[in-house]
PyMOL CGO cylinders between C-alpha atoms (Angstrom):
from pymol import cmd
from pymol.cgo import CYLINDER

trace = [
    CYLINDER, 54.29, -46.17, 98.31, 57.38, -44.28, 96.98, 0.3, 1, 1, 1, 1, 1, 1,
    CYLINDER, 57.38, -44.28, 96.98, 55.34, -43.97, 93.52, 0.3, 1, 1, 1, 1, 1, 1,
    CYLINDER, 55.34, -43.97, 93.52, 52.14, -42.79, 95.06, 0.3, 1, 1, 1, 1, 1, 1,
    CYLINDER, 52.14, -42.79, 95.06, 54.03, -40.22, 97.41, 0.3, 1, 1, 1, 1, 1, 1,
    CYLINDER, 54.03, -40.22, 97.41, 55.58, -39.10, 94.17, 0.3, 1, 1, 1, 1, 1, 1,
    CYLINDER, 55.58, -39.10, 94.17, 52.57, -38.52, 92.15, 0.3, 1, 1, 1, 1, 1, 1,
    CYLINDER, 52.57, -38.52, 92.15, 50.86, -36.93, 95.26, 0.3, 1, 1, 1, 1, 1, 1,
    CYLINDER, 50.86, -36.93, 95.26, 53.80, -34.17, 95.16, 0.3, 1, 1, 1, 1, 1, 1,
    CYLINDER, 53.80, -34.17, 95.16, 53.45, -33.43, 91.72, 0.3, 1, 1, 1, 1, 1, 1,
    CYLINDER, 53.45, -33.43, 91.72, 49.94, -33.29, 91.29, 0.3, 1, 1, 1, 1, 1, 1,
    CYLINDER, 49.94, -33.29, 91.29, 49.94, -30.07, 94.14, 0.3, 1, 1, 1, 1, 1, 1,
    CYLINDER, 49.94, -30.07, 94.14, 53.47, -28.46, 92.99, 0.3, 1, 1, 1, 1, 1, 1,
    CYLINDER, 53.47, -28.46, 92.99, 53.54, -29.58, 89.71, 0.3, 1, 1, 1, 1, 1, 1,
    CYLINDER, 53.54, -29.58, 89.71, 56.75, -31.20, 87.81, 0.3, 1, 1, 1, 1, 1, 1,
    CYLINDER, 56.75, -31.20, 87.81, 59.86, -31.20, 88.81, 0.3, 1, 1, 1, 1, 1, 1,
    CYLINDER, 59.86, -31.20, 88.81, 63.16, -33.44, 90.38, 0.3, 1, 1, 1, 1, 1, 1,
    CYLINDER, 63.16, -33.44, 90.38, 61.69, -35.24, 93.34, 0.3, 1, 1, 1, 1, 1, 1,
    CYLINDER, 61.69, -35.24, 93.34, 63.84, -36.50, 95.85, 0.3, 1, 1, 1, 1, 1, 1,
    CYLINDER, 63.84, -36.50, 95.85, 62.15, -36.57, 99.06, 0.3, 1, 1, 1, 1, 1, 1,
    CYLINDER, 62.15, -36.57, 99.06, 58.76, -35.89, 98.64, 0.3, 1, 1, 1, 1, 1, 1,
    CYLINDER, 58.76, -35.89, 98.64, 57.57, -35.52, 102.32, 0.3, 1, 1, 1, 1, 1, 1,
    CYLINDER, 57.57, -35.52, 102.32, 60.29, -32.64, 102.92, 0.3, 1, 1, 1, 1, 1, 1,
    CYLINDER, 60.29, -32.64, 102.92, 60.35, -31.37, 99.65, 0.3, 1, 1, 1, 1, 1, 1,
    CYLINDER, 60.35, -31.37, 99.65, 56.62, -30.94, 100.23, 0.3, 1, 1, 1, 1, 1, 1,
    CYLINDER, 56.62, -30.94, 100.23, 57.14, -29.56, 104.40, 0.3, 1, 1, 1, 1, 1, 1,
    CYLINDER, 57.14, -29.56, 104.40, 59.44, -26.89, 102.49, 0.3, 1, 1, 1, 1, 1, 1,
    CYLINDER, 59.44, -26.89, 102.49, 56.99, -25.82, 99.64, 0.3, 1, 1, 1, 1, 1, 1,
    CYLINDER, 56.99, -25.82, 99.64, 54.70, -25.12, 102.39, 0.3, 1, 1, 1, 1, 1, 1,
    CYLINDER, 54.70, -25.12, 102.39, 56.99, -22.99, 104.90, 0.3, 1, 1, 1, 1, 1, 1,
    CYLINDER, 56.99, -22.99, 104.90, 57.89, -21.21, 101.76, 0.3, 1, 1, 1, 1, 1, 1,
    CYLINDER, 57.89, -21.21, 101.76, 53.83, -20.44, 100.95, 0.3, 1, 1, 1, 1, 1, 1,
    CYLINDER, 53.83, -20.44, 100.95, 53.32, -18.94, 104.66, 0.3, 1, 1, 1, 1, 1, 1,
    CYLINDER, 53.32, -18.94, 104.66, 55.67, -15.83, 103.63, 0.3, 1, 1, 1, 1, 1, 1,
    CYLINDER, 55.67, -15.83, 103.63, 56.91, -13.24, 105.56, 0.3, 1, 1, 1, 1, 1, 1,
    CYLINDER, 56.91, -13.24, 105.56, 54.16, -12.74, 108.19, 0.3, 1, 1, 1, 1, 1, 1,
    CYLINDER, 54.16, -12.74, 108.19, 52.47, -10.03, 106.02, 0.3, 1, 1, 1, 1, 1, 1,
    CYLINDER, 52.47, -10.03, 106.02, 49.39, -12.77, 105.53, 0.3, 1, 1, 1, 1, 1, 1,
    CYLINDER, 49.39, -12.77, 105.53, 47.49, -14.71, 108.04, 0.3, 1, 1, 1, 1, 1, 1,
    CYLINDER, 47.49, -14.71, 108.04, 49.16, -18.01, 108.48, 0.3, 1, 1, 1, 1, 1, 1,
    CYLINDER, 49.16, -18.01, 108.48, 47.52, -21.32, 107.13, 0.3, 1, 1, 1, 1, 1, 1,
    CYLINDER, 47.52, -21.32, 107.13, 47.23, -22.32, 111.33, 0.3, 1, 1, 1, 1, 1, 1,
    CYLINDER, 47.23, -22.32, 111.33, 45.13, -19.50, 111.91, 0.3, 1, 1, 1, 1, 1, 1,
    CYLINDER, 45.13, -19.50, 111.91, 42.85, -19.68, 109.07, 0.3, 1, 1, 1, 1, 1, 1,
    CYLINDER, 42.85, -19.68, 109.07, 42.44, -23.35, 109.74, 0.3, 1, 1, 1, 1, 1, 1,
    CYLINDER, 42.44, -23.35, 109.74, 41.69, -22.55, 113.64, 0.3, 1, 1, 1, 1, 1, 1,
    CYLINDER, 41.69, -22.55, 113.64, 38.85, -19.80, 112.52, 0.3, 1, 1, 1, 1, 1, 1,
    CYLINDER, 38.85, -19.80, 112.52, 37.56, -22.41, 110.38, 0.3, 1, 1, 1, 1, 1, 1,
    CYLINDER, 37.56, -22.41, 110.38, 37.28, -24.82, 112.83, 0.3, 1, 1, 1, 1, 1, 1,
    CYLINDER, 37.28, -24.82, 112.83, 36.36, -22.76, 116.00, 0.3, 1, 1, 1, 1, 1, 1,
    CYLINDER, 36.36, -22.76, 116.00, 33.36, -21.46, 113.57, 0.3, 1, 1, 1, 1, 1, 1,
    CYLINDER, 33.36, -21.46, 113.57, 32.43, -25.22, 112.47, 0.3, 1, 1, 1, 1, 1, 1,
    CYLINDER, 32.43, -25.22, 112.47, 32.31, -26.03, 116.15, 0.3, 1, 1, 1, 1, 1, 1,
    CYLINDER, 32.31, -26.03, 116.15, 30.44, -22.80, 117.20, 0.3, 1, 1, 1, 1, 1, 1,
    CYLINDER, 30.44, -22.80, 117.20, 28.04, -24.41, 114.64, 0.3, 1, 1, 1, 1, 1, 1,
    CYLINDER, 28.04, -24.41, 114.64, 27.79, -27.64, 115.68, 0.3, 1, 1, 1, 1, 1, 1,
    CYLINDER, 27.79, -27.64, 115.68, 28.99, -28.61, 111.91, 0.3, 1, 1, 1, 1, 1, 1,
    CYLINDER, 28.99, -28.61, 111.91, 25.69, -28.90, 111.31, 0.3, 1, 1, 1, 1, 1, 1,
    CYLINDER, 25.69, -28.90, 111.31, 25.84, -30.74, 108.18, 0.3, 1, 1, 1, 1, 1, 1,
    CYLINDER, 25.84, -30.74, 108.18, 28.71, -28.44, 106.81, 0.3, 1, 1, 1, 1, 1, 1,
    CYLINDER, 28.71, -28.44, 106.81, 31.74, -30.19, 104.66, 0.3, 1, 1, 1, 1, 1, 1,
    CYLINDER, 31.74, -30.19, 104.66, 34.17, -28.70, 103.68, 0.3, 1, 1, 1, 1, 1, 1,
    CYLINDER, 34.17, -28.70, 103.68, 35.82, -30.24, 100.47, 0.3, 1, 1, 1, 1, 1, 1,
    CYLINDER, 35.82, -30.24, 100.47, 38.36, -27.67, 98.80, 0.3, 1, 1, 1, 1, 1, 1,
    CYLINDER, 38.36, -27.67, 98.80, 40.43, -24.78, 100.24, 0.3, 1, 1, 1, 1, 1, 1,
    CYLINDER, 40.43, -24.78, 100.24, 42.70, -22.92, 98.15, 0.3, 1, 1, 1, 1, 1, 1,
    CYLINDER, 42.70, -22.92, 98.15, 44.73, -20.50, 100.48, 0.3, 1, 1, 1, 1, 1, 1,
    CYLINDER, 44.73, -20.50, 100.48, 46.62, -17.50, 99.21, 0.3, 1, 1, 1, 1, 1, 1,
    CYLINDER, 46.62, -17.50, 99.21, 48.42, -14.37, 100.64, 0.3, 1, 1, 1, 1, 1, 1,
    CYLINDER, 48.42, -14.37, 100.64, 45.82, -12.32, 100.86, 0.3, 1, 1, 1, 1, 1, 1,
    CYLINDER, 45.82, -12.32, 100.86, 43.03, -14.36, 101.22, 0.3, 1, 1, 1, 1, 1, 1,
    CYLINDER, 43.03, -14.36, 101.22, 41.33, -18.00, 100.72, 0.3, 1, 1, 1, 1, 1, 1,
    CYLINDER, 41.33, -18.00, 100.72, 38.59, -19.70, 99.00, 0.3, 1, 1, 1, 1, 1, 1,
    CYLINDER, 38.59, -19.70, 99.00, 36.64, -22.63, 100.28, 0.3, 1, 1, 1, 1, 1, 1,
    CYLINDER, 36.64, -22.63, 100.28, 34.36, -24.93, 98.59, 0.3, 1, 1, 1, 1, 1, 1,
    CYLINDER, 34.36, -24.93, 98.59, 32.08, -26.87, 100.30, 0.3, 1, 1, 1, 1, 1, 1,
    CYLINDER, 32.08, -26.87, 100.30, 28.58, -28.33, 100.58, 0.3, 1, 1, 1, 1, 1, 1,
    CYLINDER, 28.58, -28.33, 100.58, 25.50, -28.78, 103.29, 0.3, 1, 1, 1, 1, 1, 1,
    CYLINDER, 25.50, -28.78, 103.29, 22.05, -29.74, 103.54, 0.3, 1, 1, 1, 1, 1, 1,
    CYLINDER, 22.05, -29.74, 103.54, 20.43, -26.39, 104.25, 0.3, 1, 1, 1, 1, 1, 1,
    CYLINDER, 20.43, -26.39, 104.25, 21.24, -22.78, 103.17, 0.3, 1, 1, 1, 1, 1, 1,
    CYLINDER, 21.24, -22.78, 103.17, 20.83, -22.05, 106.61, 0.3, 1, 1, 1, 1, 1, 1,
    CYLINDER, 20.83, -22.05, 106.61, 23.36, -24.25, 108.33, 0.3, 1, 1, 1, 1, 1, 1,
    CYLINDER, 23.36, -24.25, 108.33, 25.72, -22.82, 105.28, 0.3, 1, 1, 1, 1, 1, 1,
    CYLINDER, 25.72, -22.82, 105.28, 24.82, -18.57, 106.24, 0.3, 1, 1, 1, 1, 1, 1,
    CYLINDER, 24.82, -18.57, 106.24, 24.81, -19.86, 110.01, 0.3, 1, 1, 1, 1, 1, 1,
    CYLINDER, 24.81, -19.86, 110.01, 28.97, -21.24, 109.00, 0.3, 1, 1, 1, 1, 1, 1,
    CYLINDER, 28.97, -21.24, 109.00, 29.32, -17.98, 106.91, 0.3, 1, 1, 1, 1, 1, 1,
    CYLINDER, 29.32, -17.98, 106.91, 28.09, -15.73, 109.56, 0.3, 1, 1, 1, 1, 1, 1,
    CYLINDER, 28.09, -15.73, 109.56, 30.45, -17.88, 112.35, 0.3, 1, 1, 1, 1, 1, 1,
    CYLINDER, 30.45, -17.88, 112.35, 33.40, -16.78, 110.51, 0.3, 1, 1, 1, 1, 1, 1,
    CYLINDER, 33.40, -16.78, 110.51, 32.90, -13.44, 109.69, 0.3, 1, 1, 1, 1, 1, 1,
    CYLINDER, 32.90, -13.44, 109.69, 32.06, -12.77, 113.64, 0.3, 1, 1, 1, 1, 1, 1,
    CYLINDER, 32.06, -12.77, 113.64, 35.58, -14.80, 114.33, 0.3, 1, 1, 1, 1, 1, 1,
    CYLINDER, 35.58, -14.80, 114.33, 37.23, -13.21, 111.92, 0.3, 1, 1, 1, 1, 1, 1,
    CYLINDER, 37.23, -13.21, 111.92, 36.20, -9.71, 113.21, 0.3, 1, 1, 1, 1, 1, 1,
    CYLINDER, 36.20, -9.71, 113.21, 37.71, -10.31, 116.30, 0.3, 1, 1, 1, 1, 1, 1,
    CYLINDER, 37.71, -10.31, 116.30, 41.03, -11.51, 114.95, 0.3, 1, 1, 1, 1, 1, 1,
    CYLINDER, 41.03, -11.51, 114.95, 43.83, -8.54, 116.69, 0.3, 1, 1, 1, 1, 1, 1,
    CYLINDER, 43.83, -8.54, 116.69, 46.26, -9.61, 114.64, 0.3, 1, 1, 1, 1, 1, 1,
    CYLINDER, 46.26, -9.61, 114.64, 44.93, -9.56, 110.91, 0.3, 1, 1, 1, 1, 1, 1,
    CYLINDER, 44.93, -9.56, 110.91, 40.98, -8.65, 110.50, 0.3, 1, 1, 1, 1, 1, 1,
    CYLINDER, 40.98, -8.65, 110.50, 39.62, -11.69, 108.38, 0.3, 1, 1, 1, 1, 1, 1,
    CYLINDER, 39.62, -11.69, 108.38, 36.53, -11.20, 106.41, 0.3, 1, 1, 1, 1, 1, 1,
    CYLINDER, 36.53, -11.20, 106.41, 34.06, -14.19, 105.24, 0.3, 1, 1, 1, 1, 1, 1,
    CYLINDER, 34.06, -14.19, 105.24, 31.67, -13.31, 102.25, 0.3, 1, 1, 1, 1, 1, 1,
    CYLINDER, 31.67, -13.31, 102.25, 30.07, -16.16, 100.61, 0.3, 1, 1, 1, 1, 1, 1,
    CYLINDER, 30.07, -16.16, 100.61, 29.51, -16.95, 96.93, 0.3, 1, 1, 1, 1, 1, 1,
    CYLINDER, 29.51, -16.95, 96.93, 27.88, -19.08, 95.37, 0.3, 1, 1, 1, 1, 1, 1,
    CYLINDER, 27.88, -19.08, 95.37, 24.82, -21.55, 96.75, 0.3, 1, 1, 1, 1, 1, 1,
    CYLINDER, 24.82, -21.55, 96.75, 24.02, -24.32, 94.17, 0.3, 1, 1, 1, 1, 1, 1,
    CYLINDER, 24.02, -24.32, 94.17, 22.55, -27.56, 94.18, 0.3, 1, 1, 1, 1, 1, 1,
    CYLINDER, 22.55, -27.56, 94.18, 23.92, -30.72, 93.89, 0.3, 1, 1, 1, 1, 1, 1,
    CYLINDER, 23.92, -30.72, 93.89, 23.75, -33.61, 92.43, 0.3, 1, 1, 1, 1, 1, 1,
    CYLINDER, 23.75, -33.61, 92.43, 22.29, -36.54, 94.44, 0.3, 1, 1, 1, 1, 1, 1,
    CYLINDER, 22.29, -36.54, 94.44, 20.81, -34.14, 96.88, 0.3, 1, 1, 1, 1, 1, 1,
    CYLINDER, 20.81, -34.14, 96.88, 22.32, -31.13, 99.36, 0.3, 1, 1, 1, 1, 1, 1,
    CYLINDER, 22.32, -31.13, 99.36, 23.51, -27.54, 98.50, 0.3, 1, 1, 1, 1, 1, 1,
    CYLINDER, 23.51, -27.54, 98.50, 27.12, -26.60, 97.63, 0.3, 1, 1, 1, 1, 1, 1,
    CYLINDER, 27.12, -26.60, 97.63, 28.65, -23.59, 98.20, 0.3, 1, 1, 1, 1, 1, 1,
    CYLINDER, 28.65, -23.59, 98.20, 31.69, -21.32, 97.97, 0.3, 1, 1, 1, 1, 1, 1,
    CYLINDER, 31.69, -21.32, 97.97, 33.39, -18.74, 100.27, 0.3, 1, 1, 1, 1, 1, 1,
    CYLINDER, 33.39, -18.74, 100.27, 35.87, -16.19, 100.29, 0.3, 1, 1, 1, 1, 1, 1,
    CYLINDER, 35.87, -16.19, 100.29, 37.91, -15.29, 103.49, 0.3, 1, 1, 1, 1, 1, 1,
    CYLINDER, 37.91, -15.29, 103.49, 40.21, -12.25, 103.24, 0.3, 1, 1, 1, 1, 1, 1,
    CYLINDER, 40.21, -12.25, 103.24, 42.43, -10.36, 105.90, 0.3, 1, 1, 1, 1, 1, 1,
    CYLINDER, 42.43, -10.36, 105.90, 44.40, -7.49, 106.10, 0.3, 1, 1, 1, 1, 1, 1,
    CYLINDER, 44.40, -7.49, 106.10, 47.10, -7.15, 108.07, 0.3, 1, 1, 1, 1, 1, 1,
    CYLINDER, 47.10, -7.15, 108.07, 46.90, -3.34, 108.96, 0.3, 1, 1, 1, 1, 1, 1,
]
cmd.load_cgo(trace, "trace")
């Protein structure tokens, strides 16, 4: 278990002395929120949510999120392009109404895949002004 928690670490951070990978990993984490000038991982996962629920997740997964300080990008597939611009439109109206840090959700690419269904990718940036 050690081993695999070990691994786990280094595949996100990279190499380096592991000693506790579960804290090291809780610390990398507070230290990629910064200073409040971004929209906090929490909240972006909450819009996400709130808009997959608005939705009904109808037949949205999402598979990769890469989150940043000024912005995120999300990969993920679904049957329909309409259940995806349905998502897409969910999270720009959430976003919108965000007081603290206006988020805006513009999506990218819609491709097929293989074995069947659409994947897609979207961008979500804020500013905090």
């Amino acid at each position: 278990l050690r081993t695999s928690a070990v691994t786990a670490y280094r595949s996100v951070f990279g190499d380096g002395p592991v000693n506790d990978p579960l804290s090291q990993a809780r610390a990398r984490l507070m230290q990629a929120q910064g200073t409040g000038k971004s929209v906090q991982l929490a909240d972006l996962i909450a819009l996400l949510g709130e808009a997959w629920e608005a939705t009904e997740g109808k037949d949205i997964l999402l598979e990769t999120l890469r989150y940043g300080e000024d912005g995120a990008e999300i990969i993920g597939s679904a049957a329909t392009v309409e259940a995806i611009q349905a998502f897409q439109r969910q999270c720009a109206l959430l976003g919108a109404k965000n007081a603290s840090s206006r988020m805006e959700a513009q999506l990218g690419d819609i491709s097929q895949a293989p074995g069947g269904g659409l994947r897609f990718t979207m961008t979500v940036r804020w500013s905090t002004s």
